[in-house]
N, C-alpha and C positions, 0 to 999 in steps of 0.2 A: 397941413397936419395930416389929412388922411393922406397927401400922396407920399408921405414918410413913413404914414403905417404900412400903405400898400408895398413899398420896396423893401420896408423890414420884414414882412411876410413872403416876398418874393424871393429874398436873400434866403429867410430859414427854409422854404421849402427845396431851395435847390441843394441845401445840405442835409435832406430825410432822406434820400438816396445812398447817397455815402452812408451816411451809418449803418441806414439796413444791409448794403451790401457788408459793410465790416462785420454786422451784427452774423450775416450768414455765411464770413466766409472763414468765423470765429469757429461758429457752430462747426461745421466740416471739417475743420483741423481737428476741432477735438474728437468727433467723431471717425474719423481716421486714425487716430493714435489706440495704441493696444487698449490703453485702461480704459480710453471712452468709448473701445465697442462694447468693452465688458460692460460698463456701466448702463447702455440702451439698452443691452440682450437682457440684464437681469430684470431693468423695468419692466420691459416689454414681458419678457419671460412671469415678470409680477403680476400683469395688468390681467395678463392671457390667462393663467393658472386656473383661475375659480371657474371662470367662464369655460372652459376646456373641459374640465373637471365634470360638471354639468351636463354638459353636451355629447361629452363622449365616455361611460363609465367603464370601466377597469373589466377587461375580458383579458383571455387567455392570447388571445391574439394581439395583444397589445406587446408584448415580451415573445411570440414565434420567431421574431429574427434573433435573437441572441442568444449564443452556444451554450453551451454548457461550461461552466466553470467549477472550481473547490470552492468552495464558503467554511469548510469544514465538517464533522470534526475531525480532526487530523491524529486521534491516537493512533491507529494502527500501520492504515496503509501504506506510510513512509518505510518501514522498519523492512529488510531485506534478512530472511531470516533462512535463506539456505540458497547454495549456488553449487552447480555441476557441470565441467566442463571436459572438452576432448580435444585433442587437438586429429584434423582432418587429412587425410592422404595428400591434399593441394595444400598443407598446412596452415591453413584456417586453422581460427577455432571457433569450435558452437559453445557455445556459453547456454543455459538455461542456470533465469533467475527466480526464483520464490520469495513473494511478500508477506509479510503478515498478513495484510487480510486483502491482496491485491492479484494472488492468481499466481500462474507461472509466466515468464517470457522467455523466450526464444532469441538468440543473436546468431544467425549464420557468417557473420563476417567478422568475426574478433571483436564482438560488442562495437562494433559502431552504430549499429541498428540493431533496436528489439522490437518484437510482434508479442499481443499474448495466444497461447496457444491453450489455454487451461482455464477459458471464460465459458465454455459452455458448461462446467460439472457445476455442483451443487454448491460447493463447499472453496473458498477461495484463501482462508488463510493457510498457509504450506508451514511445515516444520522439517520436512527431509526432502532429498533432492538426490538419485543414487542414478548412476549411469551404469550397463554392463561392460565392466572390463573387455569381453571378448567382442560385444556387438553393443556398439552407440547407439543404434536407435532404437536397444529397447532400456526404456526411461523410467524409472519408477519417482510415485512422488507421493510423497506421504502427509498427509491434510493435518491441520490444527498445530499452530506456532508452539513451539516445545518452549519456553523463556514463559518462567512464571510472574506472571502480570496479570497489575487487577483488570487489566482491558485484554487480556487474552481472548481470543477467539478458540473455539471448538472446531474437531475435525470431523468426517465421515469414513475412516479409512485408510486406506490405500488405494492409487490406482498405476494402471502399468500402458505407457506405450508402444507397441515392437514398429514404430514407422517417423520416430523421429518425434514425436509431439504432438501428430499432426492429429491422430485420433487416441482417446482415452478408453480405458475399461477399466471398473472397478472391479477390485482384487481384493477384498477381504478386511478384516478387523475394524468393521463396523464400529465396535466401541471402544475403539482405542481413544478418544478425543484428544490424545495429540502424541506423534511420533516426531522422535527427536531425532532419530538416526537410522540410515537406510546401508546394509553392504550388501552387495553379488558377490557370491561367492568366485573367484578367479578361476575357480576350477571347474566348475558347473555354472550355466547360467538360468539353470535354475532354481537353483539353489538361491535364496533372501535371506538375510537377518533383521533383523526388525526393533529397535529400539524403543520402548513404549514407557513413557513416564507416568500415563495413568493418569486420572481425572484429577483437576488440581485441588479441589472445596473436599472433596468425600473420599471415602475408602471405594477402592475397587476392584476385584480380581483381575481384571483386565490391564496386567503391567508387567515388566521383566521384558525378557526377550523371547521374541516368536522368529520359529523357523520354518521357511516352506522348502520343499522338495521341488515339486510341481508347478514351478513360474504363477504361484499363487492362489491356486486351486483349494487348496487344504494350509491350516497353520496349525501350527504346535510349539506350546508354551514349554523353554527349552533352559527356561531359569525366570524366577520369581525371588522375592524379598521373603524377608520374615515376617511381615505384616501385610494387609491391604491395603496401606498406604506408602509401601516404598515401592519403586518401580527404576526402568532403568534412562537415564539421561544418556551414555555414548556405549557405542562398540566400535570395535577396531581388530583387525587380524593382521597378524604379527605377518608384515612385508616381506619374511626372510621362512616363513612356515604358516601358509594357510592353514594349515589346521588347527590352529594355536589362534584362540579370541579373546580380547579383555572386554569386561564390560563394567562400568562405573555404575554404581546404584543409587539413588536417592529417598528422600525420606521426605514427604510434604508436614508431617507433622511432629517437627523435630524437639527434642528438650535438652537438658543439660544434663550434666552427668556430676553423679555424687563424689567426693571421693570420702575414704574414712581409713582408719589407721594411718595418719599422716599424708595419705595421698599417693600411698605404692599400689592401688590396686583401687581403678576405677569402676564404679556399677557402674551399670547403665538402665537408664530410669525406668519404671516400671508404667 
């Protein structure tokens, strides 16, 4: 009797090998399959968590390797709100683009590549963008997105480049907080017009159109509204007679109009 227990115990022990081998080479398969690395790493990744946490607390060097990203918010700097281009003697063209509230860029090669060239001034949302007819590299670019929006940005200005982009000066109309429209005159290049729609919320004498003489030295208001809160959204010179300019005016604080005797003769609202 016991030497039947003894071979029955000799039997089972030769078969506790085999299974542990099955049992571990169960294990490995699973652990080689995609789902069951995932499922160790998040253990492990569980087990480690607290203890980690613990050990090593939340400094700024913990995130020093990773770049810079968007998270948001994305009102503005998407919107592309003024662009000026030329085409070049090698017949390029340079492109400069203005963002709402992203600066200017620069393309020397028919836009397949931009740089920005317009990150050092103060003020980065653009509304105009004006090249001179006679000489491309001097660049005028007028600050504060003209598109009335509750997320509009403000300007500082104008400013003017004679070297391509590559350096800025500020030129004047400090409170304009947003121009819409920039023209050189074709016949002088110094000569600017200046499209100014005026503070969006308030009244403000600072709107109509300004004209400089002197490549932006001096300006002078050369048309105004009938209020201080109408100003001017575009200008344009008749392509067939510079001397000839239209200019669109608007009104931020608009109402509706009456009419009476039947409707032959509109007031307008008081």
């Amino acid at each position: 009797m016991r030497i039947l227990n003894y071979q029955k115990r000799r039997e089972d022990a030769r078969t506790l090998p085999t299974l542990s081998q099955n049992r571990i080479g169960t294990f490995f398969d699973f652990a080689r399959s995609a789902f069951g690395a995932r499922c160790i790493l998040a253990s492990l990744f569980l087990w480690a968590a607290p203890v980690d946490a613990q050990e090593r607390p939340f400094t700024s060097a913990t995130i020093s390797g990773l770049g810079a990203r968007n998270i948001g918010s994305a009102a503005m700097s998407g919107r592309i709100s003024a662009i000026a281009a030329t085409r070049e003697p090698s017949g390029k063209i340079t492109l400069f683009v203005g963002a709402a509230s992203g600066g200017v860029w620069k393309s020397d090669d028919s836009g397949t590549r931009f740089r920005p060239v317009f990150d050092e001034q103060p003020a980065q949302s653009i509304g105009a963008i004006a090249l001179d007819p006679k000489n491309s590299k001097n660049v005028w670019v007028g600050t504060g997105e003209s598109w009335t929006r509750n997320t509009v940005s403000i300007g500082e200005g104008i400013h003017k480049s004679t070297d391509g982009g590559e350096t800025w000066t500020h030129a004047g109309l400090e409170n304009s907080e947003r121009i819409a429209k920039i023209v050189v005159s074709p016949k002088n290049s110094d000569t600017v017009f200046v499209a100014m729609p005026g503070a969006l919320w308030s009244d403000s004498p600072d709107r109509g159109v300004y004209r400089t003489t002197d490549s932006g030295k001096t300006w002078k208001q050369i048309l105004k509204g009938g209020n201080l809160s109408t100003g001017c959204t575009a200008i344009a010179i008749d392509p067939t007679n510079p001397d000839v300019m239209f200019a669109a005016m608007w009104d931020f604080r608009r109402k509706g109009w009456e009419y009476r005797s039947g409707g032959e003769s509109p007031t307008a609202p008081s």
